[in-house]
C-alpha positions as CSV (number, residue, x, y, z in Angstrom):
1,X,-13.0,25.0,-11.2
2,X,-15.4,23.6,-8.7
3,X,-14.9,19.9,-8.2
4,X,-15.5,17.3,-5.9
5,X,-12.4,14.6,-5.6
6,X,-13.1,11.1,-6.2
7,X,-10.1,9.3,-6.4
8,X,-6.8,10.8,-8.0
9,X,-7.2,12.3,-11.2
10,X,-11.2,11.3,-11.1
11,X,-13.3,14.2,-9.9
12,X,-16.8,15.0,-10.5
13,X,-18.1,18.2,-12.0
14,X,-21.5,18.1,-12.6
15,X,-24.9,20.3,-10.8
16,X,-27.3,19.3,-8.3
17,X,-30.2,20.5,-9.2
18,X,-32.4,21.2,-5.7
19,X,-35.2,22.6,-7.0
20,X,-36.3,20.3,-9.6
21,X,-39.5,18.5,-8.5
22,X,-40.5,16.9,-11.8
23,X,-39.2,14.8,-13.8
24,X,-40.0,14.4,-17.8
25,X,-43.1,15.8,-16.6
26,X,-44.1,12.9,-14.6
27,X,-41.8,11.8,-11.8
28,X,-42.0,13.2,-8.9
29,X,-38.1,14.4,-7.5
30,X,-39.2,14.8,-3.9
31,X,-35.5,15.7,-3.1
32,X,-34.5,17.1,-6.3
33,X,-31.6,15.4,-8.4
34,X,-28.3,15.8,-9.5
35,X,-26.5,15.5,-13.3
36,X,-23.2,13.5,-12.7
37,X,-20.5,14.5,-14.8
38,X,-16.9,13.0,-14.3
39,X,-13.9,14.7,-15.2
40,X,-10.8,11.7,-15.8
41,X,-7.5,13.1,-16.2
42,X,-5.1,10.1,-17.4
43,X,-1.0,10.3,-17.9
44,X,-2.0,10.7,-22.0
45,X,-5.5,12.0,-22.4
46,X,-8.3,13.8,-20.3
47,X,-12.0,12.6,-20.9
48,X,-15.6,13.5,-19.5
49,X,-18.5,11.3,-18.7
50,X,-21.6,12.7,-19.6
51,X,-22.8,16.6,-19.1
52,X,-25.8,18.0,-17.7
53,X,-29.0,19.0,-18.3
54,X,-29.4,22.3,-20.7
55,X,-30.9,24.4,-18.3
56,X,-27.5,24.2,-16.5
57,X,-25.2,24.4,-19.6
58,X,-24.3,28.3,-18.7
59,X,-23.1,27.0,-15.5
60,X,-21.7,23.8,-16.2
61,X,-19.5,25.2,-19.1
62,X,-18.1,28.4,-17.0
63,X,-16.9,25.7,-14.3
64,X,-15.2,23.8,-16.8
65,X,-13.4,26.8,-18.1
66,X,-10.0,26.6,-16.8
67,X,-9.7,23.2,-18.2
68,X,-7.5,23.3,-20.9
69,X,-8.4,20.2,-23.6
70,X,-10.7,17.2,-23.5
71,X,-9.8,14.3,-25.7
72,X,-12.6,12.6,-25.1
73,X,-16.1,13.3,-24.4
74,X,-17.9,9.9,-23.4
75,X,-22.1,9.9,-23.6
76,X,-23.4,6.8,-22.0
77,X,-26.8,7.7,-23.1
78,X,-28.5,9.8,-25.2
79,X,-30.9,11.5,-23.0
80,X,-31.2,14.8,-22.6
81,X,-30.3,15.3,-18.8
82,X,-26.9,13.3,-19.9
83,X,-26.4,14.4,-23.6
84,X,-28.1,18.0,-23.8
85,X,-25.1,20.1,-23.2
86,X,-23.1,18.5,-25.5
87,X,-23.3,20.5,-28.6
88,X,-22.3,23.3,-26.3
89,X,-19.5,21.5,-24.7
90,X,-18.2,20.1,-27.8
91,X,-18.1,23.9,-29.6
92,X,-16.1,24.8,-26.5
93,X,-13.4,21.8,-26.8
94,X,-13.8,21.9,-31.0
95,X,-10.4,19.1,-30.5
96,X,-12.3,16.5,-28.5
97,X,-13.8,13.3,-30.1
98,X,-17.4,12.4,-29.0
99,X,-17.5,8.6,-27.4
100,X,-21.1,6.7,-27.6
101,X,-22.4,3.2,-28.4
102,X,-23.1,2.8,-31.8
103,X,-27.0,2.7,-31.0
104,X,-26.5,6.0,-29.8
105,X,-25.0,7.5,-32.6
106,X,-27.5,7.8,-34.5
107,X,-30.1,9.1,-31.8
108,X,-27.7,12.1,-31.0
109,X,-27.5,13.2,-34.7
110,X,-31.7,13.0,-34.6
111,X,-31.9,14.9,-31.3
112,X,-28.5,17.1,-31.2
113,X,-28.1,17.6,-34.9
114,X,-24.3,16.4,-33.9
115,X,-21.7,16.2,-36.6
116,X,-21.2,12.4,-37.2
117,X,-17.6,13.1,-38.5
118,X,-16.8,13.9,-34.5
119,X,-18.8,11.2,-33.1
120,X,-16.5,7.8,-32.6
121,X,-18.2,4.5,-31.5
122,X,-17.5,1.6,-29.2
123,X,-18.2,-1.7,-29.3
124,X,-19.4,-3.8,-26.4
125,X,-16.2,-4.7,-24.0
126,X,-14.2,-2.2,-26.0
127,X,-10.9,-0.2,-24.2
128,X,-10.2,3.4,-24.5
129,X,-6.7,4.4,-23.0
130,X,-6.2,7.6,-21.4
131,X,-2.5,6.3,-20.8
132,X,-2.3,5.0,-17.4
133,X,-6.0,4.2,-17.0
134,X,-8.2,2.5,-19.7
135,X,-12.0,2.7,-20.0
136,X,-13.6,-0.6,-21.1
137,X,-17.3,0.2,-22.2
138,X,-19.8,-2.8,-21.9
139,X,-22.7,-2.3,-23.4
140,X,-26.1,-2.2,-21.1
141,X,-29.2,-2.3,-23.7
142,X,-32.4,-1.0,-21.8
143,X,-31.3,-0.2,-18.7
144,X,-33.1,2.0,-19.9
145,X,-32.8,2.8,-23.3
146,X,-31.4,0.7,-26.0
147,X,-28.2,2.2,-26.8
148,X,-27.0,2.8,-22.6
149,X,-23.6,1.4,-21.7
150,X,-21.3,1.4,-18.4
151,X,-18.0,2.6,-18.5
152,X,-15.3,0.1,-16.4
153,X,-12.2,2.0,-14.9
154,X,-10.1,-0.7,-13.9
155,X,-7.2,0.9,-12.5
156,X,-9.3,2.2,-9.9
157,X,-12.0,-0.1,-9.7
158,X,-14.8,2.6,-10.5
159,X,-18.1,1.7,-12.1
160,X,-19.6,4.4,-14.2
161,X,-23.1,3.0,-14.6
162,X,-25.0,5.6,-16.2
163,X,-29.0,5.7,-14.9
164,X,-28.6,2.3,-13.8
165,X,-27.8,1.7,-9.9
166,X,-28.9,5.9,-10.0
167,X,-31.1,7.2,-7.5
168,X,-32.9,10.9,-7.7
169,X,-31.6,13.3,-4.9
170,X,-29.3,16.5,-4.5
171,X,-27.2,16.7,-1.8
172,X,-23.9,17.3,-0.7
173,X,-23.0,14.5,0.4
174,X,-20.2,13.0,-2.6
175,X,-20.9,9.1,-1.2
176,X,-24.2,7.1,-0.1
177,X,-22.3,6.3,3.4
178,X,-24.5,3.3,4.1
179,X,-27.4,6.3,4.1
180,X,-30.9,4.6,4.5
181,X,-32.2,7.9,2.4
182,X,-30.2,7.0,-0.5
183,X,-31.5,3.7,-0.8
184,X,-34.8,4.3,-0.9
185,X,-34.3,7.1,-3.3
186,X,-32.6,4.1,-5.3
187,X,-35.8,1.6,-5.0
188,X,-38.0,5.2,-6.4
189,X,-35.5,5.6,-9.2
190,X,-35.8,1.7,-9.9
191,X,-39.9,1.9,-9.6
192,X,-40.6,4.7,-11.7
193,X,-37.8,4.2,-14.5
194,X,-36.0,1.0,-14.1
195,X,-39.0,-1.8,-13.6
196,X,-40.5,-2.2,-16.7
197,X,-36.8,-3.5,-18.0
198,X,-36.7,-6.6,-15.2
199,X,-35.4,-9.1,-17.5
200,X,-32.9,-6.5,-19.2
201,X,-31.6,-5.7,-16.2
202,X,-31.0,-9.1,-14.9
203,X,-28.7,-10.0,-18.0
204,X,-26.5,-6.6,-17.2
205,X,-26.6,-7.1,-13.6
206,X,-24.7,-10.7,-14.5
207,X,-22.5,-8.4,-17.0
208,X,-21.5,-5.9,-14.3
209,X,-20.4,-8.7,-11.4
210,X,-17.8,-10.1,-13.4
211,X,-16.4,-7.2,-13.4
212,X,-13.7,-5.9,-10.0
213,X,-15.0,-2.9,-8.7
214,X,-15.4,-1.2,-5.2
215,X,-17.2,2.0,-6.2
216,X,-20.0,2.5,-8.3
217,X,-20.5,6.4,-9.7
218,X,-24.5,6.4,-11.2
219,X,-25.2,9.6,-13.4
220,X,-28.0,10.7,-10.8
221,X,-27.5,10.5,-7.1
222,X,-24.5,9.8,-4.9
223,X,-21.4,7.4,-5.4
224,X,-21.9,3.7,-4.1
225,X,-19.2,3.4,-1.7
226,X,-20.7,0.3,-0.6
227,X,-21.9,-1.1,-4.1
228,X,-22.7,-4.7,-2.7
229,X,-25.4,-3.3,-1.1
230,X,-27.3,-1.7,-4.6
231,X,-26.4,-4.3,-6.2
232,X,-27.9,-6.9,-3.7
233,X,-31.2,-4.3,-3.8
234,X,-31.4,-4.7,-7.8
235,X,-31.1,-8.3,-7.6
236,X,-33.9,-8.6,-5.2
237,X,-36.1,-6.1,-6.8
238,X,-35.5,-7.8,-10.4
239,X,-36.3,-11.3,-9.2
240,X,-39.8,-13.4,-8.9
241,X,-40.2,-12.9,-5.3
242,X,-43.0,-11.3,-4.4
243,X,-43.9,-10.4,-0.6
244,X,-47.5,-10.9,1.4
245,X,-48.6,-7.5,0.6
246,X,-51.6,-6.2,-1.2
247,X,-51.4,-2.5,-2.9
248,X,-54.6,-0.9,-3.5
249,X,-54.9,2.0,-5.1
250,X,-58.1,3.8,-4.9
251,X,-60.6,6.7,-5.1
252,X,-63.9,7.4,-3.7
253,X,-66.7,10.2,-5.3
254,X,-69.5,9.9,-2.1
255,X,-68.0,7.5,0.2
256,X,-69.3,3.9,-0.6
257,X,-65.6,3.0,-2.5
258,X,-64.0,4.5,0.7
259,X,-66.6,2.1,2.8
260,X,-65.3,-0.6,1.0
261,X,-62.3,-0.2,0.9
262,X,-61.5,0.3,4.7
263,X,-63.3,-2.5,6.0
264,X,-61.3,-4.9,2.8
265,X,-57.8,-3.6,4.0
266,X,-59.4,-4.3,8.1
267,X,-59.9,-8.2,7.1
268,X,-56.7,-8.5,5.3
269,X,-54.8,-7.3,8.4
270,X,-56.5,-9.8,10.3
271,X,-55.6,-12.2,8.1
272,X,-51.3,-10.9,7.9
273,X,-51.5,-9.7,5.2
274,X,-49.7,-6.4,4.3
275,X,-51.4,-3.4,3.1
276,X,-50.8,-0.3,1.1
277,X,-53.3,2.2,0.6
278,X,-52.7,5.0,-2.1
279,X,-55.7,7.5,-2.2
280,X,-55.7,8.8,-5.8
281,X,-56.5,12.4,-5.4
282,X,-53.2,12.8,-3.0
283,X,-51.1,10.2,-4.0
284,X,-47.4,10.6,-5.1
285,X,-47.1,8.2,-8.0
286,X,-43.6,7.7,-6.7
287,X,-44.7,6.4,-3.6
288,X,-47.3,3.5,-5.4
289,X,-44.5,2.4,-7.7
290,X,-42.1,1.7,-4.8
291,X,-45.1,-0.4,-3.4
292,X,-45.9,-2.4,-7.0
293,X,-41.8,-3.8,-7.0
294,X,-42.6,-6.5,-4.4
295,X,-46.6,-6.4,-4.3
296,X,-48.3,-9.8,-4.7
297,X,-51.5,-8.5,-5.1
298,X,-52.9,-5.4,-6.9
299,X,-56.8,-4.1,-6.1
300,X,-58.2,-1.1,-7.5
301,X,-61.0,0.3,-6.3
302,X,-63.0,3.1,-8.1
303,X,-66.5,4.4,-8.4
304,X,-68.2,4.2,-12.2
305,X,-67.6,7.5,-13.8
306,X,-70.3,7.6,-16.7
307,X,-70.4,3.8,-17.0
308,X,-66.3,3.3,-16.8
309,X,-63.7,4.1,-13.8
310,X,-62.8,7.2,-12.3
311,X,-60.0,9.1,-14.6
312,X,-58.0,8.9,-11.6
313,X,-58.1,5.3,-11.4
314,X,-57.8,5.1,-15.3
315,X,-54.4,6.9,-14.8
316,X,-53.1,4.7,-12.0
317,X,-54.1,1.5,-14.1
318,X,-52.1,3.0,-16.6
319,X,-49.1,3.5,-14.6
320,X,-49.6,0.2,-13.1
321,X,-49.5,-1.3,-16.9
322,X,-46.3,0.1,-18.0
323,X,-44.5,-0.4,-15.5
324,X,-44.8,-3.8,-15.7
325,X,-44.6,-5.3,-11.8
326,X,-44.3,-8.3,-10.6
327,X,-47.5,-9.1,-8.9
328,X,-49.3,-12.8,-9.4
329,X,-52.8,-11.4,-8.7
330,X,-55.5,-8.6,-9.3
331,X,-58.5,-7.5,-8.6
332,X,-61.4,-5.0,-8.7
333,X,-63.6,-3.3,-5.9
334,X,-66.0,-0.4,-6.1
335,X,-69.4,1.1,-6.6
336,X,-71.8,2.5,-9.1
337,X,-74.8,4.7,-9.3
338,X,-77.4,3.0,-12.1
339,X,-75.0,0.5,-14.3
340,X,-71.6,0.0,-14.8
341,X,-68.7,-1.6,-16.8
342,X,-66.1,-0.3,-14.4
343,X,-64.5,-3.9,-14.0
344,X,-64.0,-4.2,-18.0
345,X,-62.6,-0.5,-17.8
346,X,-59.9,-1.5,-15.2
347,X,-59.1,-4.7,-16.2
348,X,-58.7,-3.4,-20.4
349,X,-56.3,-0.9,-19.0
350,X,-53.5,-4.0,-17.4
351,X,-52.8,-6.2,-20.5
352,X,-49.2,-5.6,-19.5
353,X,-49.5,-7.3,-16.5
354,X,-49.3,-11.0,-15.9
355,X,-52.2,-11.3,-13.4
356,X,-54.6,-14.0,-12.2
357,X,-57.7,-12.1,-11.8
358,X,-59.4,-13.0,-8.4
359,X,-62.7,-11.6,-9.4
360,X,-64.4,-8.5,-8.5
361,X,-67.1,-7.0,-5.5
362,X,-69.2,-4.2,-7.1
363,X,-71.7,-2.9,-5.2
364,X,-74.9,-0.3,-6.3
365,X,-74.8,2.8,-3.9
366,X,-73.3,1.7,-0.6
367,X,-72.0,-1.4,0.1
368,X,-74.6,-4.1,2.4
369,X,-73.6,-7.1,4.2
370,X,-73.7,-9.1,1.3
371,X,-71.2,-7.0,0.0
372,X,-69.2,-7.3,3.1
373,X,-69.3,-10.6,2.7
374,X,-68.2,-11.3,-0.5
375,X,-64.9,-8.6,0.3
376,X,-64.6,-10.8,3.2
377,X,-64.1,-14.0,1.0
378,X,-62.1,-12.1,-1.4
379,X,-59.6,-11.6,1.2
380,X,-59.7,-15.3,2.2
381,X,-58.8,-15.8,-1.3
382,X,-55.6,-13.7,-1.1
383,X,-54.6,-14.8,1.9
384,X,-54.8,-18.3,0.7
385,X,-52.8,-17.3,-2.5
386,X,-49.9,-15.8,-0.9
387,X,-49.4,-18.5,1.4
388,X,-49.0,-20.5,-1.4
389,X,-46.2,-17.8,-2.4
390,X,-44.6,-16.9,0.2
């Protein structure tokens, strides 16, 4: 059986899947990811945390051969790429009792068609022995589903925290090892997936440090061997602080939106303040929701596309919307051909998003002085705003 050794009688057995580049056909998995599964083998009982995706059952169950009984098979979410190898699993160990939250339960008979008579729930702060080490489940509610929970192995100080803490990378590498990579991998996990969830996250971030732990083991990503340091990161990136940087997403048809915004992003440099451009027809999505966790300021620029913005921008806006970031400010910039509700189309597309709208500079063809002008003064305005924040 191919494992990698955590800690005695902890190993972990699950896939890392290189290859994978998207992600519930959405998220973009520039390094791939990996499906944590960890094998606990106490002085009574044996249990498993979480399988791995179905394309990688085949695999996955052939490793686990050898082993001779599971007790316990723990789900700390109901997801497929932790829960969709678990019919399979379960046929193979018929003995073992299926552990979930009692939210979950009822989400893996719906997707799994699981027999309920096998399934066994616990209840927030509830122990599980395995004889000389004891599982204590707290539960974790939309970090980032309802029914999530974090296992506690207190013998050995271990955190199993599920997607939460996760980050989206395969490698070889069993431990983050102060790795700059891994981090940011983290903050791309947290800005695609995590974000929307801020004030979720800040409640189970105060259930998690009252708990003694020195290792963190996320379902996705390497182990936290240095867990202050993730946890520090969430704390930051689930607070109100915002920094002096403006993220503009954009798209330009004949070059006037371009025009714009190049000489908006010049006279916000002069003026310190940071700046992020995304161009929309080559933009990782990934990459603009790392930039929208700390972003004060959001402007979207886009041409009118048959009275309305670009699709592309429509998307971005959309994004930008559910994922629900932090930023105190917005604002529109762009150009049209013969009329236009562009602004309106932008601006219907953010209700999410808890915004003071600075205003808008819209211009008809390309953009005059008077245009430059008033893109000037709208960066006065920001500038003046984040000093106020900052």
């Amino acid at each position: 059986m191919y494992s990698r050794k955590i800690r005695t009688g902890i190993d972990e057995v699950g896939i890392q899947d290189w290859g994978r580049r998207l992600f519930d056909s959405l998220i973009p998995l520039p390094d791939g990811t990996s499906y944590n599964s960890y094998l606990i083998k106490g002085s009574a009982k044996t249990a498993i945390i979480d399988t791995v995706d179905p394309a990688f059952a085949e695999i996955y169950l052939e490793n686990l051969s050898e082993l001779k009984n599971i007790d316990y098979i723990i789900t700390l979410h109901s997801e497929q790429d932790h829960s969709g190898t678990l019919p399979m699993l379960m046929k193979q160990y018929p003995s073992a009792e299926l552990i979930c939250s009692p939210k979950a339960k009822d989400l893996l008979i719906d997707h799994l068609m699981l027999d309920p008579a096998k399934i066994r729930t616990m209840d927030d702060g509830e122990l599980l022995s395995l004889g000389d080490k004891s599982l204590q489940f707290i539960h974790t509610p939309w970090v980032h589903w309802p029914e999530t929970m974090v296992a506690y192995l207190a013998e050995d100080r271990i955190l199993f925290s599920c997607d939460f803490l996760g980050s989206h990378s395969a490698g070889s590498e069993l431990f983050d090892n102060d790795d700059p990579a891994v981090m940011e991998a983290a903050k791309r996990y947290y800005a695609e997936i995590m974000m929307p969830f801020k004030s979720a996250i800040r409640a189970n971030l105060k259930k998690v440090r009252e708990l003694d732990f020195d290792l963190v083991a996320p379902s996705h990503g390497p182990l936290w061997n240095h867990p202050e340091k993730i946890l520090t990161a969430y704390e930051d990136w689930v607070s109100d602080r915002v920094s002096n940087k403006v993220v503009i997403p954009f798209i330009s048809m004949h070059g006037s939106t371009a025009r714009m915004v190049d000489y908006f992003s010049k006279e916000l440099i002069k003026r310190k303040v940071e700046v992020e451009l995304f161009d929309l027809t080559v933009t990782d999505i990934g990459k603009l929701a790392m930039a929208l966790v700390d972003a004060a300021t959001i402007v979207i620029g886009s041409p009118t596309v048959h009275m309305g913005p670009h699709p592309f921008v429509a998307n971005a806006a959309f994004l930008a919307n559910a994922l629900k970031p932090k930023a105190r400010y917005a604002a529109v910039i762009g150009s049209y051909g013969w009329a236009t509700k562009m602004v309106d189309g932008v601006l219907g597309l953010l209700p999410n998003l808890k915004v003071e709208v600075l205003g808008s500079v819209v211009c008809k063809g390309l953009a005059k002085d008077a245009d430059f002008a008033e893109l000037s003064k709208l960066a006065d305005l920001i500038a003046e705003k984040h000093k106020a924040l900052i």
